[in-house]
C-alpha positions in Angstrom: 0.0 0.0 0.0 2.6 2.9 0.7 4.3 2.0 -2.8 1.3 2.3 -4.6 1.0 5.8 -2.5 4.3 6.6 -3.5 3.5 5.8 -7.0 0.4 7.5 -7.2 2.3 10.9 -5.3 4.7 10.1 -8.2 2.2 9.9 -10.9 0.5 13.3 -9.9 4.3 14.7 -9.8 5.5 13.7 -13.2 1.7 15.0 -14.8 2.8 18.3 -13.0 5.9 18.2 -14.5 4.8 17.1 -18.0 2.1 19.9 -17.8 4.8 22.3 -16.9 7.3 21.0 -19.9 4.4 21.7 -22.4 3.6 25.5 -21.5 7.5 25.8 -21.6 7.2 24.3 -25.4 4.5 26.2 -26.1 6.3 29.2 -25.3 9.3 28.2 -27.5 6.9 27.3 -30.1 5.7 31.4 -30.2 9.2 32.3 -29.9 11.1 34.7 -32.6 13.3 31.3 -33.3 10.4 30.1 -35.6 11.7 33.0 -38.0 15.0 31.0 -38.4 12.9 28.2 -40.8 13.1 27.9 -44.2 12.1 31.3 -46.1 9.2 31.0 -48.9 9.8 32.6 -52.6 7.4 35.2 -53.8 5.6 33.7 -56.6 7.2 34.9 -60.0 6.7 33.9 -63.0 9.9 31.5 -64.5 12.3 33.3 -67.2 14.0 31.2 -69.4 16.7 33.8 -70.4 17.1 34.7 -66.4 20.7 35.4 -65.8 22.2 34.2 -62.6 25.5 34.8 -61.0 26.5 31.7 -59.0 28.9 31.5 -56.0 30.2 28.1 -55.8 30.8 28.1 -52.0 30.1 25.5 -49.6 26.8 26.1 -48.1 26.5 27.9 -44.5 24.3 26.5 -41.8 20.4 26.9 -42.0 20.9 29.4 -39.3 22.1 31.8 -41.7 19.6 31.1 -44.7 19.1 35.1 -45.2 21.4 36.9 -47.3 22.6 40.5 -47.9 23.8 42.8 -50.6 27.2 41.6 -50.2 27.3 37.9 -49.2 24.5 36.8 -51.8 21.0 35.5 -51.6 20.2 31.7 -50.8 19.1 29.0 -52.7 17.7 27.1 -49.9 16.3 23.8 -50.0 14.9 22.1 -47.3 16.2 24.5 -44.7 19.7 24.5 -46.6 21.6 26.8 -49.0 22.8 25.3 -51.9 24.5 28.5 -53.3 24.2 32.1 -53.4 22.9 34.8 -55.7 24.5 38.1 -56.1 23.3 39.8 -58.9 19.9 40.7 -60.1 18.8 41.2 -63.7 18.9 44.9 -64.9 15.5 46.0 -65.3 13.7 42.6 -64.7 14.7 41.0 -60.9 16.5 42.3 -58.0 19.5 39.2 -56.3 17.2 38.5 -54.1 13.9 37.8 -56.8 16.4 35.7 -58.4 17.7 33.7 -55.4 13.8 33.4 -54.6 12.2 32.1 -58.1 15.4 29.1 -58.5 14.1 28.3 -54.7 11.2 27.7 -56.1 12.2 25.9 -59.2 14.3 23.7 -57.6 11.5 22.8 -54.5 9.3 22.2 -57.4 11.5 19.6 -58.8 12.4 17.9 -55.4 8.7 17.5 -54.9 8.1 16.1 -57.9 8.6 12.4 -57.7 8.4 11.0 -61.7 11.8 13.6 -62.1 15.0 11.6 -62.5 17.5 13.8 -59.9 20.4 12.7 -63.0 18.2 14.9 -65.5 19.6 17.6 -63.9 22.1 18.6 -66.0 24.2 21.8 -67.7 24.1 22.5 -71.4 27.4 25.0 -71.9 26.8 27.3 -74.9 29.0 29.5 -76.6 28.8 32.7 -73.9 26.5 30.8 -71.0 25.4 27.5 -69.7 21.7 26.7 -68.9 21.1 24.6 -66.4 18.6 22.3 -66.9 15.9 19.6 -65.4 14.4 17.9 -67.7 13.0 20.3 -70.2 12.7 23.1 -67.7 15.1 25.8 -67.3 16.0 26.7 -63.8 18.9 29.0 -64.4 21.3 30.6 -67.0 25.0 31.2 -66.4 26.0 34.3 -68.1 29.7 34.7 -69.3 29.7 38.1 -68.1 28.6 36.9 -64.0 32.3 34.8 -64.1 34.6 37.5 -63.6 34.6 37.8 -59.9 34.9 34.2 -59.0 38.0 33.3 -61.8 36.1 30.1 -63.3 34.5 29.3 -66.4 30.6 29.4 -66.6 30.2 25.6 -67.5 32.6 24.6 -64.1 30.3 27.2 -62.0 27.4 25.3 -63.5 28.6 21.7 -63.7 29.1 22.6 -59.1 25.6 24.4 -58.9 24.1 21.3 -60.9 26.0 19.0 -58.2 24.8 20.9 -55.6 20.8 20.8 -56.5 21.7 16.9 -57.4 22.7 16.0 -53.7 19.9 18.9 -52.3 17.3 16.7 -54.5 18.4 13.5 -53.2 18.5 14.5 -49.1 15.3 16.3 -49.7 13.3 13.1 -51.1 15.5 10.6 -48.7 14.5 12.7 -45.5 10.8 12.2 -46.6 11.0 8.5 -48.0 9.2 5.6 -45.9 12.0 4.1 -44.7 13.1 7.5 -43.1 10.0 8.1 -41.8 9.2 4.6 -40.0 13.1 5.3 -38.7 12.3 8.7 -37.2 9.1 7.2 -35.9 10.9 4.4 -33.8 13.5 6.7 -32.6 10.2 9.2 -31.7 9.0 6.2 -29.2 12.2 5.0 -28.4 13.4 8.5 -27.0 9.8 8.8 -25.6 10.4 5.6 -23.6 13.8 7.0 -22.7 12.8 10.4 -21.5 10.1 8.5 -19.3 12.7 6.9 -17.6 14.4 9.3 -17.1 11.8 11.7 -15.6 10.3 8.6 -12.8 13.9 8.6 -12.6 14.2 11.8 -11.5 11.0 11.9 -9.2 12.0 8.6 -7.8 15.4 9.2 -6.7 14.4 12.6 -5.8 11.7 11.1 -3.3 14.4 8.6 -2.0 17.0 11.4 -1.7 13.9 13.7 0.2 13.5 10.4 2.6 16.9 9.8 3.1 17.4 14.0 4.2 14.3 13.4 6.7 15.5 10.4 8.1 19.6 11.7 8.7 17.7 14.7 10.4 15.4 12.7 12.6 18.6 10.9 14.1 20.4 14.7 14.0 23.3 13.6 12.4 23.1 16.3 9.0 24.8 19.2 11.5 27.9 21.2 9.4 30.7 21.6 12.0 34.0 23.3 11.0 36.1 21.8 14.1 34.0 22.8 16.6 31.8 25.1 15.2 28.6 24.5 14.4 27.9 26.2 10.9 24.6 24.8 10.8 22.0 22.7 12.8 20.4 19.7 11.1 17.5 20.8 11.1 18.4 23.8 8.9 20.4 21.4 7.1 17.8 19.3 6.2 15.6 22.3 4.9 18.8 23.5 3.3 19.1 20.4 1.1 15.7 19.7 0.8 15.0 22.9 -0.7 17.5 21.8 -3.5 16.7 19.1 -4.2 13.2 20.2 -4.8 14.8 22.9 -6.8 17.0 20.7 -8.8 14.3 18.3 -9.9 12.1 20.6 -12.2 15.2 22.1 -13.6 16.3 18.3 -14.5 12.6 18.0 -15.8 12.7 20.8 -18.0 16.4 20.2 -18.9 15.2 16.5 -20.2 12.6 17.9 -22.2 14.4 20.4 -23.6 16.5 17.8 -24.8 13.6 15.4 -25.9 11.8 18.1 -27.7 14.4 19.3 -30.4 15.6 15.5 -31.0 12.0 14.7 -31.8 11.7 17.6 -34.3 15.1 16.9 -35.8 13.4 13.8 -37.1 10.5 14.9 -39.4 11.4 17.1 -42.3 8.7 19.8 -41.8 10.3 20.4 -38.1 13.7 19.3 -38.7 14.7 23.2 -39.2 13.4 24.4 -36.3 14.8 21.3 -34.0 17.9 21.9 -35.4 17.5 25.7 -34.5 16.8 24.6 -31.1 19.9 22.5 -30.7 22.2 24.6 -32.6 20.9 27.0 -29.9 21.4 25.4 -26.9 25.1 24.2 -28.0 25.8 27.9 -28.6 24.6 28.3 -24.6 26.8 25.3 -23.7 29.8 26.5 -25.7 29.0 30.3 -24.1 29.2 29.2 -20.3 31.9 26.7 -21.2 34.1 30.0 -22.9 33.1 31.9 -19.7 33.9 29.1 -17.3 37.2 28.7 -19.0 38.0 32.2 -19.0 37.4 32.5 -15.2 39.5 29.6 -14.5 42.5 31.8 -13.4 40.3 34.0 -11.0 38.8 31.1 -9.7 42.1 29.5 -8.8 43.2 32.7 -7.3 40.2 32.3 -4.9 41.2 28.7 -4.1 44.4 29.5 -3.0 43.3 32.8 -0.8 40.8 30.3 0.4 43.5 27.7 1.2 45.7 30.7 2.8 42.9 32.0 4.9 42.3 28.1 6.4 46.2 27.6 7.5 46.4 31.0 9.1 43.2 30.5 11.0 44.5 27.4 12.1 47.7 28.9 12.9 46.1 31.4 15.0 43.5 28.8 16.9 46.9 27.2 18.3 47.9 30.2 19.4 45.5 31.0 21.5 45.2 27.8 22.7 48.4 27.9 24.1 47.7 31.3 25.8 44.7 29.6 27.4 47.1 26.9 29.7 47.9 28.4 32.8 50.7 26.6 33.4 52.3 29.6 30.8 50.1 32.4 30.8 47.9 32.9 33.7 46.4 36.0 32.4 44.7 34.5 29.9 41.3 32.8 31.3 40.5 29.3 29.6 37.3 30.5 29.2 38.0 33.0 26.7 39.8 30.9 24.2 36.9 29.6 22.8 35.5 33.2 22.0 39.0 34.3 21.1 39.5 31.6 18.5 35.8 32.5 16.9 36.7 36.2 16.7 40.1 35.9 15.2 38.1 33.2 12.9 35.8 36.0 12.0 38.3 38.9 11.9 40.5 36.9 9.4 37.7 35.5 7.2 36.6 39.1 6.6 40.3 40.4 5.6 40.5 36.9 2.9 36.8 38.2 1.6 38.2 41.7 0.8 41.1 40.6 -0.8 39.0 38.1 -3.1 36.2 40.3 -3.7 37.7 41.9 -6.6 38.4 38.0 -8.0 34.3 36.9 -7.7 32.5 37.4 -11.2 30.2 40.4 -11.3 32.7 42.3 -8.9 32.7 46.1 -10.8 29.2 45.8 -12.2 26.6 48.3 -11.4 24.8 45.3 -10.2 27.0 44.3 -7.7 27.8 47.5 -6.4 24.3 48.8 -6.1 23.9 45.4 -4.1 26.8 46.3 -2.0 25.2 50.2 -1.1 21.9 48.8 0.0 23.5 46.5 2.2 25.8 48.8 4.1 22.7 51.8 3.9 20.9 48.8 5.5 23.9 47.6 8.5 24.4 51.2 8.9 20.4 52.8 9.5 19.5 49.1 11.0 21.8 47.4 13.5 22.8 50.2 15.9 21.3 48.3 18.6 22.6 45.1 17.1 26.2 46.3 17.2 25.8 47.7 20.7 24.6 44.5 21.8 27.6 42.4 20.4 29.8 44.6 21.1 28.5 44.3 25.0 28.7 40.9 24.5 32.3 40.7 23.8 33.0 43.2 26.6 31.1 40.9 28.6 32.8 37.7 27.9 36.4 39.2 28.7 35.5 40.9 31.9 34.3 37.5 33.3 31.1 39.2 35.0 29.8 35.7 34.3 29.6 32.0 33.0 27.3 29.2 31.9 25.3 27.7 35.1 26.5 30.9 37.2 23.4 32.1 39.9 23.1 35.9 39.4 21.4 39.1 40.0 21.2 41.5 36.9 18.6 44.4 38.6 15.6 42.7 40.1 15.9 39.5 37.9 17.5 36.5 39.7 18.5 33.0 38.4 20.6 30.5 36.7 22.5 31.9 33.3 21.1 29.4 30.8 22.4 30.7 27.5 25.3 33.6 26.9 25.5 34.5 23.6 27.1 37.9 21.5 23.9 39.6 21.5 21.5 37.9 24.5 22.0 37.3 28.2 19.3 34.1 28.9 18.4 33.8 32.7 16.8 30.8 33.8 14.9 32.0 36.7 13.7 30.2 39.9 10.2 30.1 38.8 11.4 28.2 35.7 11.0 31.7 33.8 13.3 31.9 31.0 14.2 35.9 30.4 16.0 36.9 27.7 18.2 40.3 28.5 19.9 42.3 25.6 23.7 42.1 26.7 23.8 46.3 26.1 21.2 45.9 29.2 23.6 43.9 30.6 26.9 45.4 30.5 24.6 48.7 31.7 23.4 47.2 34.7 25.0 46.0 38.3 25.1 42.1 38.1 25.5 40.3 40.9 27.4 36.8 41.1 26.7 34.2 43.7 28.3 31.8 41.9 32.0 33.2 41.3 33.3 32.8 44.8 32.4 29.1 44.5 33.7 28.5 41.2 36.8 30.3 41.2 38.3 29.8 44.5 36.3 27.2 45.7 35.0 29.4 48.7 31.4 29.8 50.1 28.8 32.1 49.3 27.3 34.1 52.8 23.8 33.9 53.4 22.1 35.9 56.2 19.0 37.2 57.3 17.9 39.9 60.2 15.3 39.2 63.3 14.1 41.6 66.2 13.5 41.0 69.2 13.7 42.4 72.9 15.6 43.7 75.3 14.6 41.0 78.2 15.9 38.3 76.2 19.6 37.4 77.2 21.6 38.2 73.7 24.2 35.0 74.3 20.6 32.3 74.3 19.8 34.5 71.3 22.9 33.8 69.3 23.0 30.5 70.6 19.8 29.7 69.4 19.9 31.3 66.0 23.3 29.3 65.4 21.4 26.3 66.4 18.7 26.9 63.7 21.5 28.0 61.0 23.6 24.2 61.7 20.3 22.2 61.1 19.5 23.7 57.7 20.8 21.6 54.9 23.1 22.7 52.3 24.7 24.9 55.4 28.5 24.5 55.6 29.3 23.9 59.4 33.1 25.2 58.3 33.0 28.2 58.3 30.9 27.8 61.4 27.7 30.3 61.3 27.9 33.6 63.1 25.5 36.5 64.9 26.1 40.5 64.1 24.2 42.4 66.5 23.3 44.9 63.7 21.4 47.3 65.7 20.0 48.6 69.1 16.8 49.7 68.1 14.8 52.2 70.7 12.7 49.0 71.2 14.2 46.0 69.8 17.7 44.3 69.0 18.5 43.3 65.2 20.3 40.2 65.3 21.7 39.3 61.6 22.5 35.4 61.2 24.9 34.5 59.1 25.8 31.3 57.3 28.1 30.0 54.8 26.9 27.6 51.6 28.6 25.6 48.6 25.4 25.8 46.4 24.4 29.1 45.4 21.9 28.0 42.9 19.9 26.8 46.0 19.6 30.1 47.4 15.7 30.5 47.7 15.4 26.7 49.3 17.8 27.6 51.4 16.6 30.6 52.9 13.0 29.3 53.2 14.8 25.9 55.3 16.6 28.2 57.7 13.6 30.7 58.4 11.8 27.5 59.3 14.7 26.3 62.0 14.8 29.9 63.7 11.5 29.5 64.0 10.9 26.1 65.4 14.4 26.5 67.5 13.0 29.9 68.9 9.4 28.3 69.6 11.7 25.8 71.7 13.5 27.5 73.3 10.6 30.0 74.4 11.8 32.8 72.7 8.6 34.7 71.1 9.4 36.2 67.7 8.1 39.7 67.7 9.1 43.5 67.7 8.1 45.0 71.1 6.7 48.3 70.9 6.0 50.7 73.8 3.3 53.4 74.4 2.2 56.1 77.4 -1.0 56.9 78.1 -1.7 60.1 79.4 -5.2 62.0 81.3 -6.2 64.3 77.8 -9.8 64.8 80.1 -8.9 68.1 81.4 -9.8 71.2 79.1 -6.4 73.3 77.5 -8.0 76.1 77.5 -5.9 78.3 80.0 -7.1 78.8 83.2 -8.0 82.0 83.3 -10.8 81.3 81.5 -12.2 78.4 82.8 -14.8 79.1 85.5 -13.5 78.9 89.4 -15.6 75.5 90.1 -14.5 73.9 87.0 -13.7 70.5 87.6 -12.3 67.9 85.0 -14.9 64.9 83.7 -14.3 61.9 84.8 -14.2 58.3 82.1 -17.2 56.9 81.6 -17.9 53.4 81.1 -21.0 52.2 79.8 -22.4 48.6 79.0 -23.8 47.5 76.0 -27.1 48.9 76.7 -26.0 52.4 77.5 -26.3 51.4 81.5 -23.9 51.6 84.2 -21.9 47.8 84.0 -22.3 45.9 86.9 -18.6 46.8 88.4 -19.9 50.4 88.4 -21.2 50.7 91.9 -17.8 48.8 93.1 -15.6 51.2 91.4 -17.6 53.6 92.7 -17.2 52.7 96.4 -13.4 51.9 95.6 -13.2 55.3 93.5 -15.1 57.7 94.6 -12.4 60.1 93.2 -12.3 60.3 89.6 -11.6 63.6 88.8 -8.4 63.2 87.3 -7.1 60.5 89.1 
């Protein structure tokens, strides 16, 4: 079942390409080669005593069938010129009437069958010779149109009569029915051929498609030079998918280019115009073969630059590899050979391109440099921020603010670095939040790394956090406990052993700041989430309330400010009055009362 769906995908394929083949022959049908066929004589009446100069040349290709004032006019049959006319009749027919009424004469004798091609024949008179089929006159040869070419009239007519001789007998051969059934078995037999060739094509371009899809589904089509990848295999696989699908209609067409002027070459009435069509397409051929020939030494010139530009970039990677040991130059960080090598890479591929630009075709053309304008215009209005942020990127990776796997703080964004390349910063965040940072944004900003004390000197990174609490509690059970909680956390280091700060004493409170050292910076939030937990369970059990104590004064606000002299003599401040829910005296009221009697300020 899939083969006969690949064979009917096939099928519907090769009818696109066959429909696709014919418009293109259609339009080479209407094209202006159809002019280059064999020209028809006006219709003149025949003249036995017409006087024709005869060159007795060999004859030119049918490509050049029309004549000129100088070279002559053609006698063409079948599509060829059997000689040229150069002179007219004074006052009767121009060269080319002439050239045109013995076309006709002699088409009319090659047509007719019943006419022996050996009663063609020259009678030489005293001052001319007639040239004769039969009883018909096709042409005189005057003594006075032999000066120019240094024979005698009866050898320039014993040549012409040769000529239409051998004209006669191709032109009836080339329609006899032997010739015919051969042209129509090489018809089929290329027909056959070109079949083949097109399922050919489809086939092996299917299989070559599957074969592409199949490489990139294991993800073994990636283009590395060395270690740098060029190109993924997924673009790969598009890459070469994209020509092959652009190679198979232009081996289509190509075939039936081929097919269609071989099957016209075989039938007389379109032998011209297939012949026109590969005469054509050899003068193509022989045209990019000249050009390709002629750009040979530039091309080899490229080769070499190319082959200079690979030695010194390999030259150049082993330098900086060797600066990268620290054994020899501590200065330079391993981390930047990589980069290093990539940008020397880049710095030297650029200077081989300008020095072989002026070797690529098409270099000084108006083309080429019009080309050149609109891309720098469009580098130059376009990638401002594009440069700024590879530039940052550079200055990024040879500062060392950061690496690959690094924890860090770049404003208020925190996490792991997941990706660092020349114009992006990626930041895989704790919330699995990927954030992508322009590396301008970057370089402008304070980043913070957790990470660098760890990596590079194999230290910890110090993690604290501040409580409050009172004065009553003893500061020593306070450190205690705190270092207590800090020793129970996981992923705390007990060397170097946590440690209290008494930051501050507050006008109600002490700030105690625990401190605590860690090997795993990237565990930063778990960590501080664990260790708020211990302080709080170790504080719970060792009866030490977590709050901020605050203190207040309350003061009598019953008595009136206005000043005293002028408040009445008897003026006596208002007591507080409680009240129950019911707006009635509670039920304490009369024993506060007997307790109290004195509330006036008191």
């Amino acid at each position: 079942m899939v083969f006969l769906a690949d064979w009917r995908i096939q099928g519907r394929s090769l009818r696109r390409s066959l429909l696709l083949g014919l418009a293109v022959l259609l339009l080479v049908l209407v094209s202006p080669t159809w002019a280059t066929g064999e020209r028809l004589a006006p219709t003149v009446e025949p003249t036995e005593a017409a006087n024709t100069r005869v060159e007795a040349t060999s004859p030119l290709p049918s490509a050049a069938v029309i004549g000129n004032v100088v070279d002559g006019f053609p006698v063409v049959l079948d599509g060829e010129p059997l000689f040229y006319v150069r002179q007219g009749i004074a006052g009767v027919t121009t060269a080319e009437e002439r050239a045109a009424i013995i076309t006709q004469r002699v088409r009319a004798i090659a047509t007719d069958s019943s006419l022996d091609p050996d009663t063609i024949r020259a009678e030489a008179e005293e001052n001319q010779s007639v040239v004769l089929a039969g009883d018909t006159v096709l042409f005189t040869v005057r003594q006075e149109d032999v000066g120019s070419y240094g024979r005698s009239h009866p050898e320039l007519a014993a040549e012409a009569v040769a000529r239409i001789q051998q004209g006669v007998v191709n032109y009836r051969e080339q329609r006899s029915i032997r010739r015919i059934v051969t042209s129509l078995g090489m018809t089929i037999l290329s027909t056959l051929a070109v079949f083949l060739v097109l399922r050919g094509i489809l086939f092996g371009s299917s299989r070559l498609l599957t074969y592409i899809r199949r490489r990139r589904n294991a993800d073994t089509l990636a283009i590395r030079i060395q270690s740098v990848q060029i190109l993924g295999s997924g673009a790969t696989s598009y890459l070469l998918g994209g020509l092959v699908r652009l190679l198979r209609p232009v081996l289509i067409l190509l075939a039936l280019y081929l097919y269609v002027p071989f099957v016209l070459s075989q039938f007389p009435a379109t032998a011209d115009f297939g012949d026109s069509l590969l005469q054509d397409m050899a003068f193509r051929l022989s045209l990019l073969a000249q050009g390709f020939v002629a750009y040979l030494p530039e091309l080899a010139m490229i080769g070499v630059i190319a082959l200079l530009t690979y030695y010194v970039i390999e030259f150049a990677r082993q330098v900086i590899i060797e600066l990268g040991r620290h054994d020899v130059y501590p200065w330079f960080y391993p981390e930047w050979v990589q980069p290093t090598v990539r940008l020397a890479a880049l710095l030297i591929v650029a200077i081989a391109m300008v020095i072989a630009g002026p070797y690529l075709p098409g270099f000084g053309s108006p083309a080429f440099q019009g080309i050149s304008l609109f891309l720098g215009a469009l580098l130059t209005l376009g990638s401002s921020s594009a440069v700024a942020n590879a530039l940052s990127g550079i200055i990024l990776i040879y500062t060392r603010a950061f690496q690959l796997k690094d924890f860090i703080r770049i404003d208020d964004i925190v996490g792991e670095v997941e990706d660092k390349s020349l114009f992006v910063t990626r930041v895989l965040t704790p919330k699995q939040e990927t954030v992508t940072i322009p590396n301008a944004s970057v370089l402008n900003s304070n980043v913070i790394n957790y990470s660098a004390i760890c990596r590079e000197s194999g230290g910890h990174l110090l993690l604290y956090t501040t409580i409050t609490l009172g004065y009553d509690l003893p500061w020593r059970k306070v450190h205690e406990v705190l270092i207590e909680a800090a020793r129970a956390t996981a992923d705390i280091v007990l060397i170097p052993a946590p440690f209290v700060l008494q930051k501050a004493l507050n006008d109600f409170n002490v700030s105690y700041e625990l401190n605590a050292y860690t090997a795993s910076p990237s565990k930063m939030p778990e960590i501080y989430s664990r260790l708020h937990q211990n302080i709080q369970d170790h504080c719970n059990a060792a009866d030490i309330e977590i709050l901020s104590p605050t203190f207040s004064a309350l003061r009598d606000g019953n008595h009136s400010t206005i000043p005293a002299d002028y408040l009445p003599a008897d003026y006596a401040a208002p007591a507080f009055v409680v009240q129950g829910t019911n707006g009635q005296p509670p039920l304490a009221d009369s024993r506060l009362q007997e307790t109290m009697p004195d509330t006036n300020g008191s």
